[in-house]
N, C-alpha and C positions, 0 to 999 in steps of 0.2 A: 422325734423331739418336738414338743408344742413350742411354740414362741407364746412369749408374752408380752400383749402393748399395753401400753402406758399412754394416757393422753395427755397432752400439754396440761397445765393450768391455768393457760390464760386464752385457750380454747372455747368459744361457747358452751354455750349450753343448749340443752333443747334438742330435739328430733334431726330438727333443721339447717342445725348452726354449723356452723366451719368448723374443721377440727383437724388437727394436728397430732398425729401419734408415732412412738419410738418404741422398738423390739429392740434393745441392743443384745450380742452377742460379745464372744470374745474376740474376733476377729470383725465384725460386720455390727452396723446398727442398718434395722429395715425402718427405712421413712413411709407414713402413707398418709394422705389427705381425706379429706372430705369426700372426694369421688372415688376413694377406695382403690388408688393408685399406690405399687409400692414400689420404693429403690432401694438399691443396696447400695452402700457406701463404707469402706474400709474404716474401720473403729479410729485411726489418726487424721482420717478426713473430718469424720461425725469430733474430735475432740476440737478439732480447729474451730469449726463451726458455731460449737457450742460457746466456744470462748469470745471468738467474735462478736455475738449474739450480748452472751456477758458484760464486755467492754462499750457495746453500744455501734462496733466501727459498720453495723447493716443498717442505722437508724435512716438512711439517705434512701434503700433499695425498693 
């Protein structure tokens, strides 16, 4: 099975930039950053997350 990432859109741009990307799955989304770090996170953890995010309630972190 290939995964397929997606990278944020509000990611840099460029070679160099930070980045942000999501493989989600039906059980699982794989997170990994700019150093090419990944985790897994259960698909109701990653929904939380994203709503959070949505709502603004990480604007503090």
């Amino acid at each position: 099975m290939s995964v397929v990432w997606r990278k944020s859109s509000r990611s840099g741009s460029g070679g160099n930039a930070d980045c942000v990307e999501v493989a989600l799955g039906s059980t699982t989304a794989l997170v990994r950053d700019s150093k090419n770090r990944t985790s897994m996170i259960a698909a109701p953890g990653w929904a939380a997350f994203v709503d959070a995010v949505k709502r603004g309630d990480l604007s503090q972190v």
